[in-house]
C-alpha positions as CSV (number, residue, x, y, z in Angstrom):
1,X,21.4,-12.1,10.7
2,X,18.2,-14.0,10.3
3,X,16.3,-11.0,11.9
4,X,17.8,-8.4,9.9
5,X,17.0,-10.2,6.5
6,X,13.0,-11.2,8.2
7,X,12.9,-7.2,7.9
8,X,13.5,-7.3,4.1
9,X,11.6,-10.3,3.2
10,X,8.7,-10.7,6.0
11,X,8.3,-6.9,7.4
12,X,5.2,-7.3,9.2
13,X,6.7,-10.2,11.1
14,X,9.7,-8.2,11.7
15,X,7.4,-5.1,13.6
16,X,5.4,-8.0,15.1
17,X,8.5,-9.2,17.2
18,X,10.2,-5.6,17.4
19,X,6.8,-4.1,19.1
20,X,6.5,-7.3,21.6
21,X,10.4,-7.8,22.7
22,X,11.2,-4.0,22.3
23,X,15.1,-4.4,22.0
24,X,17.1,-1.5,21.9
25,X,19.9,-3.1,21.2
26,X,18.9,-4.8,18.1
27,X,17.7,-1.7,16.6
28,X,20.9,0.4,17.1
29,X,22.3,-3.4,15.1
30,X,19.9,-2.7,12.4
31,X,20.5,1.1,12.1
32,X,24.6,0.1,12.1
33,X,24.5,-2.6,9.5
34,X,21.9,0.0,7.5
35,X,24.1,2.9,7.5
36,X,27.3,0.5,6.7
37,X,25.9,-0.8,3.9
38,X,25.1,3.2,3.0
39,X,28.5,4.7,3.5
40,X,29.2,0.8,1.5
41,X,27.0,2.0,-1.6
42,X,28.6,6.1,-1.3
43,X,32.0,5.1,-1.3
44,X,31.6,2.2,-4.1
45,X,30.2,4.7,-6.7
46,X,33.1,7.9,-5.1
47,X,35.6,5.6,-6.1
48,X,34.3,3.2,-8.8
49,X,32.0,5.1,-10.5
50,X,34.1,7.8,-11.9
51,X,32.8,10.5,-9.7
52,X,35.1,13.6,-9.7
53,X,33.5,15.5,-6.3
54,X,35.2,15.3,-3.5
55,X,38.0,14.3,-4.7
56,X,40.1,15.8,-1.7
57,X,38.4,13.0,0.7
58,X,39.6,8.9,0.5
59,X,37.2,6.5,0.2
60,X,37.6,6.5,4.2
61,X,36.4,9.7,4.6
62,X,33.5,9.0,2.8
63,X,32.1,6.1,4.7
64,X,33.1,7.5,7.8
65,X,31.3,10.8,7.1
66,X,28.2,8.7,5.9
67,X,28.1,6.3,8.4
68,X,29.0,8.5,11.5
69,X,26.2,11.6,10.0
70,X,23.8,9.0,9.1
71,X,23.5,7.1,12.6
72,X,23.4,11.0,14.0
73,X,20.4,11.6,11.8
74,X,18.9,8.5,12.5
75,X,18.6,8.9,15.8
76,X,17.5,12.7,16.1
77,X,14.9,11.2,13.8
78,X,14.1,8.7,16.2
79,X,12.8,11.6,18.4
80,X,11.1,13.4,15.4
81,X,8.8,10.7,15.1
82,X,8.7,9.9,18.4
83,X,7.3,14.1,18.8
84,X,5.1,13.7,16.0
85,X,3.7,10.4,16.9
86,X,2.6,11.2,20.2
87,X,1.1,14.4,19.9
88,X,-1.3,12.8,17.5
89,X,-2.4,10.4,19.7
90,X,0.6,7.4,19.7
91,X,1.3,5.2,22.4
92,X,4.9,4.8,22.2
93,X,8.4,6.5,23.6
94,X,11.8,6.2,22.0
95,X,12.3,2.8,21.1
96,X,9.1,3.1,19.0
97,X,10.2,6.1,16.8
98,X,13.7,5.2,16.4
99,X,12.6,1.3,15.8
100,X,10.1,2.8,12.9
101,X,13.1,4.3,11.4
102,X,15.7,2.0,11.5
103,X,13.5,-0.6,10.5
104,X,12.7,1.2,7.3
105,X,16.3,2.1,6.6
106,X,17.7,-1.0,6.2
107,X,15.6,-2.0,2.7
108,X,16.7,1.0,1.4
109,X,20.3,0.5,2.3
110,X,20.2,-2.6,0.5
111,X,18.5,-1.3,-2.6
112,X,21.6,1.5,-2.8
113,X,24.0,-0.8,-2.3
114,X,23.0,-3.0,-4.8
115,X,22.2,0.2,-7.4
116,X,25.4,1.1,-6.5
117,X,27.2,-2.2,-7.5
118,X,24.3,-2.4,-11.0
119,X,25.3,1.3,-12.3
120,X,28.6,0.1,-13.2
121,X,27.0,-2.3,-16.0
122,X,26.2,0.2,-18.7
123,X,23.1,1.4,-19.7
124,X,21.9,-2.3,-18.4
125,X,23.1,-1.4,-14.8
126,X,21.5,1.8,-15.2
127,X,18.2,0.3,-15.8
128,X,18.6,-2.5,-13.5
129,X,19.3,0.1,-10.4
130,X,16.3,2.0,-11.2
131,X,14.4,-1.1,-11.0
132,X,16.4,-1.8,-7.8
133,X,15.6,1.2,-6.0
134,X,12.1,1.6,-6.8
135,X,11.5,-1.7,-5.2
136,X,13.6,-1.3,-2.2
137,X,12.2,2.6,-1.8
138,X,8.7,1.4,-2.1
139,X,9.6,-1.2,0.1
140,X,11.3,1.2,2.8
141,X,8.4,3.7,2.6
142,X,5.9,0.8,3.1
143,X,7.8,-0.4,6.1
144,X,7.5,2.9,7.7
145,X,4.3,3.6,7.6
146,X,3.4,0.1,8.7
147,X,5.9,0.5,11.6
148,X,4.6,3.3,12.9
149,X,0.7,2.1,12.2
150,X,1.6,-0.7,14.3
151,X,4.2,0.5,16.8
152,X,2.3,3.7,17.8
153,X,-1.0,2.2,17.8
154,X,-2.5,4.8,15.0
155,X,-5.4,4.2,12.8
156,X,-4.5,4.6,9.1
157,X,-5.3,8.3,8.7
158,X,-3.3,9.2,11.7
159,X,-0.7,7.6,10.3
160,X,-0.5,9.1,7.2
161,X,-1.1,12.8,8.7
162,X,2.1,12.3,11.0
163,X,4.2,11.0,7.9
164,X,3.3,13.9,6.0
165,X,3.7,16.5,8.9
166,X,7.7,14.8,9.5
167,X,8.4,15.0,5.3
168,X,6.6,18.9,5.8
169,X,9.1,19.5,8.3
170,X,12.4,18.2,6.6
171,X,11.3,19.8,3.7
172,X,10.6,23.1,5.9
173,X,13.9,22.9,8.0
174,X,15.8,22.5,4.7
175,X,14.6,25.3,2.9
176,X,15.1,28.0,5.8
177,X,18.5,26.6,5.9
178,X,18.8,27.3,2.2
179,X,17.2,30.8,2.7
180,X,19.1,32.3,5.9
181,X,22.5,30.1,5.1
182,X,22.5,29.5,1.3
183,X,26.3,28.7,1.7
184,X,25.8,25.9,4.2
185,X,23.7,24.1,1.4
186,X,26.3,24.3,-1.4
187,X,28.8,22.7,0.9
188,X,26.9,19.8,1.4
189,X,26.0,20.1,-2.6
190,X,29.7,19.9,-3.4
C-alpha cells in the first residue's frame, strides 16, 4: 500500500523503483486499485448524486462495466504507447508503456473519487472538486510524461511529440467512429 500512495505523493521515486525492479505484477496492482477506485467514484455519483441515466443498470453494473472496460483500455493503451514510444526512438517494451499508464492513472482515480464524494456538499463541494481534480489531473498528466521521459529513455521534446501524437490519435479514432458510426457514439453518450 506504501508503493501505491509513494506514486501520489513522491512520483519520481515511484518511476525510479518501477524502471529498476520492472514488476509486472505491481503494475496490473496499480492499474486494479486505479480503475476500482474509478468504477468507486462512477457509481457513487449514478446512485448518490441524483443522476437519472442509466437508470436501467444497478450500481453493479456500473462498476463492473467501468472497471472491467477500463483495465481493457488500459492495457491496449499499454501498447499504444509502447508503438509510439519506440518508433520515436524509446528503449522500452510492454512493461514500460503499460507502467507509464497505470502509474499515471492512479492520481487521477483518486482525484475522482474524492470529486465524487465533494460534489455532494453544495455549491462548496462543487468548488472543492474542481479544486480536486485540477490538482490530481495536473498531477496525472505530470506523471505521465515523467514516466515515459524516464522509462523510455526520451529527451524532453521526444517526449512531448509522442504525447501529442497518442492524444492526436484518440482524438482521431474517436471522431471517425463518430463519422462512419454516429450511433455507436450516442450509446456510449446515454
Amino acid at each position: 500500500m506504501k508503493k501505491l500512495y509513494e506514486i501520489i505523493i513522491n512520483p519520481i521515486s515511484a518511476i525510479t523503483k518501477a524502471k529498476k525492479e520492472k514488476n509486472l505484477s505491481f503494475t496490473f496492482l496499480v492499474l486494479i486499485v486505479a480503475w476500482i477506485l474509478i468504477a468507486a467514484a462512477v457509481t457513487f455519483v449514478y446512485k448518490f448524486g441524483g443522476r437519472t441515466t442509466l437508470t436501467e443498470l444497478t450500481s453493479l453494473d456500473i462498476l463492473i462495466s467501468i472497471f472491467v472496460g477500463g483495465l481493457f483500455v488500459s492495457l491496449l493503451g499499454g501498447m499504444l504507447v509502447k508503438i509510439v514510444m519506440v518508433i520515436l526512438g524509446g528503449k522500452g517494451k510492454y512493461f514500460e508503456g503499460l507502467t507509464s499508464l497505470a502509474y499515471s492513472i492512479l492520481p487521477l482515480s483518486k482525484g475522482f473519487l474524492l470529486a465524487a464524494i465533494f460534489s455532494l456538499l453544495s455549491i462548496y463541494g462543487i468548488m472543492l472538486s474542481f479544486i480536486v481534480l485540477i490538482i490530481f489531473c495536473a498531477i496525472s498528466v505530470s506523471v505521465f510524461f515523467r514516466s515515459i521521459k524516464e522509462l523510455f529513455g526520451t529527451d524532453t521534446v521526444t517526449t512531448w511529440v509522442g504525447v501529442g501524437i497518442m492524444s492526436f490519435t484518440i482524438i482521431l479514432t474517436f471522431s471517425i467512429i463518430n463519422f462512419c458510426f454516429p450511433s455507436t457514439l450516442s450509446l456510449i453518450r446515454a
